[in-house]
Every structure is written in structure tokens, then in C-alpha cells.
C-alpha positions in Angstrom: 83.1 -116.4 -20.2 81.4 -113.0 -19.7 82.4 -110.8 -23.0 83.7 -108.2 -21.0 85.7 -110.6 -18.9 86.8 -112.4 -21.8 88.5 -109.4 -23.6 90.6 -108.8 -20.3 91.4 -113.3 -20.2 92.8 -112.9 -24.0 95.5 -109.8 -23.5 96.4 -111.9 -20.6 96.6 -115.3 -22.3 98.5 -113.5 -25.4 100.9 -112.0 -22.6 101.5 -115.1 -20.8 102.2 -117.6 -24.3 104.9 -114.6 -25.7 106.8 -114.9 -21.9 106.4 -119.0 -22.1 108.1 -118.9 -25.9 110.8 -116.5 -24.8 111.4 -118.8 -21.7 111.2 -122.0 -23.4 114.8 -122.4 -25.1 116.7 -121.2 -21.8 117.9 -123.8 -19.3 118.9 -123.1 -15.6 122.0 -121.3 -16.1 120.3 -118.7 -18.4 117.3 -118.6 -15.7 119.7 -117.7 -12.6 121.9 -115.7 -15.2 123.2 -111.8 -13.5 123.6 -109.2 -15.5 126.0 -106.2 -14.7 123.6 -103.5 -13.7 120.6 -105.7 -13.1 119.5 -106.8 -9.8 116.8 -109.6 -10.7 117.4 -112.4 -13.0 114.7 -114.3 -15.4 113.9 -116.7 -12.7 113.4 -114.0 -10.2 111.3 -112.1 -12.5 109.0 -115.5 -13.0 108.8 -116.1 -9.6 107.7 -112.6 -8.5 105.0 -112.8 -11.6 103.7 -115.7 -10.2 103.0 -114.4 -6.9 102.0 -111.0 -8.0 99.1 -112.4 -10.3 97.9 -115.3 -7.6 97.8 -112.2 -5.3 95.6 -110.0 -7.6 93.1 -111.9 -9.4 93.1 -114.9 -7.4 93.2 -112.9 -3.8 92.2 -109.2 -4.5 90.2 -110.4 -7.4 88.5 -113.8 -6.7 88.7 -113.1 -3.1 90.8 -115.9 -2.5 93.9 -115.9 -0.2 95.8 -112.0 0.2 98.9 -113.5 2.2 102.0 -113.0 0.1 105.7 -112.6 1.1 106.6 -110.0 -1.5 110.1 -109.9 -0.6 111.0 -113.4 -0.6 110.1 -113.8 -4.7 112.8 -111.6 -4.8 115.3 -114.1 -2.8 118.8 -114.8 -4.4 118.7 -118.5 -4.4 118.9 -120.6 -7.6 116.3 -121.3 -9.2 115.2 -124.5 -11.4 113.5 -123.3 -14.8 110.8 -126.5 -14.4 109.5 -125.1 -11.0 109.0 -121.4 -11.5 107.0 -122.4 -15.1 105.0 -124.5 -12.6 104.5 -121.8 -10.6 103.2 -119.6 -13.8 101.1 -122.8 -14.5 99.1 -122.8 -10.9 98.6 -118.9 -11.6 97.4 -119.4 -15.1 94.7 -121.9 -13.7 94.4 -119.8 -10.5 93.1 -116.8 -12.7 91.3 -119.1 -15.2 88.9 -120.2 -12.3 88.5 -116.9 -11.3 87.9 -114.9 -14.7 85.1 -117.6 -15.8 83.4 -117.1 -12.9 83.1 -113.2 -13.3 80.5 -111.2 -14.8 81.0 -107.5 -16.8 79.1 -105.6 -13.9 81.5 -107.5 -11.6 84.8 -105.7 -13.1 83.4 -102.4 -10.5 83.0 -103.9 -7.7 85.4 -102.4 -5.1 88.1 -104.5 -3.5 91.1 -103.8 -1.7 94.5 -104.2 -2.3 97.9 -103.5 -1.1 100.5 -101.4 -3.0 103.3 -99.9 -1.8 101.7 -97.1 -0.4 99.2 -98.6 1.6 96.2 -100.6 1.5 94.1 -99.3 -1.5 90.3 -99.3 -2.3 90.1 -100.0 -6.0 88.0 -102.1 -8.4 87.9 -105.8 -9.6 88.3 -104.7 -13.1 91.7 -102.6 -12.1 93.1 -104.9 -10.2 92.9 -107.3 -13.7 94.6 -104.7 -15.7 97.1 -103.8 -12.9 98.2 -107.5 -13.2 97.8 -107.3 -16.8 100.4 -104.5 -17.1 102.7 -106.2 -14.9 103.0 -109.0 -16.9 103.8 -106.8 -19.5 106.3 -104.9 -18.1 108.1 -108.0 -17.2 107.3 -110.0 -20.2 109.5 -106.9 -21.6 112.1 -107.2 -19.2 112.3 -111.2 -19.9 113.1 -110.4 -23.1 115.4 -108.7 -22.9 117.5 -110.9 -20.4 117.3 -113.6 -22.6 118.4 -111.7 -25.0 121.4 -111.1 -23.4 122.0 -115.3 -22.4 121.6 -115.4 -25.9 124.4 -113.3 -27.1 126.6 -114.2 -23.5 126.0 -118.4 -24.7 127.6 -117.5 -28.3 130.3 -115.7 -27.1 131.2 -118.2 -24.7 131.3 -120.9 -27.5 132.6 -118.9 -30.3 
């Protein structure tokens, strides 16, 4: 991998093993789990990370596919734990295919993208730490969450 590209993969990779450890000893319950004051819940949160990166770096990115139906990662339905870490598997080897396959002088290219505001010129390399960032925002909102089951699963048994 391109050492410019490959500093980019590793913040990513670091990002994605912290979420799968905080996600690991929570089963559905915890996943689906509503907080007072919260509107998404962990599974919601992995679901809408999984689309957000397949929609960056493997669409906006790579090129690949830009359909995406935002609103519906945010759906209310329960959610099974083994499915949505599935989901952040595919993206994981969406955006491994894609990073290998890029080149530093790549990172400027300009690409389009859309954000809330619109459709957005930008570059490759931006659109990487745009979902980079996002998985860390969320990662940070994960935590939390399950920090939360945590404390909610001993007070239910104690």
C-alpha cells in the first residue's frame, strides 16, 4: 500500500478494532438498548457507519456505487448484533480494496459527494478523513452507550 495511503488505512483500522472491542461483550438487547435523551441506539449507530463508509471510500472514493438510503440506517427496527458487525465487515473489505489500490497523488483528485447541503466537489483524500472522523465521532458515541448497558445490566441484577 502507497505510504501516504497507508497512514490514512491505519487510523482507520485502529478506529474500527476500538468500536469491535467495545461492541464485542454486548448482545442484542444492549445493541437495540434506548437511552432517555438519545434518539439512536448502538445498532443504529453501526448500521449508519456501515453505510456512511461504503458510501465514501467505496463510492465517492473508489468510485463505486453512490446510491444510499441515508434515512433508512436510521430505521427503528431491532436489530441483531451478528448482522450489523457483518455489515461493518463488508465495509472494512469494501475500503480495504479500495485503499490498496490508491496511490499518494491520488488522495487530490477531485470527486463529488453529497452532504447535507448539496452535492459537494472535494478530494479523494478528504473524503477518507471525512469518513475517518465519523468513525470517530461514533466510535465515541458507542462508547458511551455501552457504557450505559453496562451500568443499566448491573443494576438490573443487583
Amino acid at each position: 500500500m502507497d505510504p501516504d495511503v497507508a497512514v490514512m488505512h491505519e487510523v482507520i483500522e485502529d478506529l474500527r478494532g476500538q468500536l469491535f472491542k467495545v461492541v464485542e461483550p454486548l448482545d442484542d438487547a444492549d445493541i437495540n438498548r434506548a437511552f432517555p435523551g438519545l434518539t439512536n441506539t448502538i445498532g443504529i449507530l453501526l448500521r449508519h457507519m456501515a453505510g456512511s463508509e461504503q458510501y465514501w471510500i467505496s463510492g465517492v472514493v473508489g468510485g463505486g456505487t453512490l446510491e444510499r438510503d441515508r434515512d433508512a440506517e436510521f430505521g427503528r427496527q431491532p436489530l441483531a448484533k451478528g448482522d450489523l458487525l457483518a455489515g461493518m465487515r463488508r465495509a472494512q473489505a469494501a475500503t480495504e480494496k479500495v485503499l490498496a489500490g490508491l496511490r499518494g497523488e491520488d488522495l487530490r483528485a477531485v470527486v463529488q459527494g453529497q452532504r447535507a447541503r448539496g452535492v459537494v466537489a472535494t478530494t479523494r483524500g478528504w473524503a477518507i478523513l471525512h469518513a475517518t472522523q465519523h468513525l470517530a465521532y461514533h466510535l465515541g458515541q458507542i462508547r458511551l452507550m455501552a457504557a450505559l448497558a453496562h451500568r443499566d445490566r448491573g443494576a438490573a441484577s443487583g
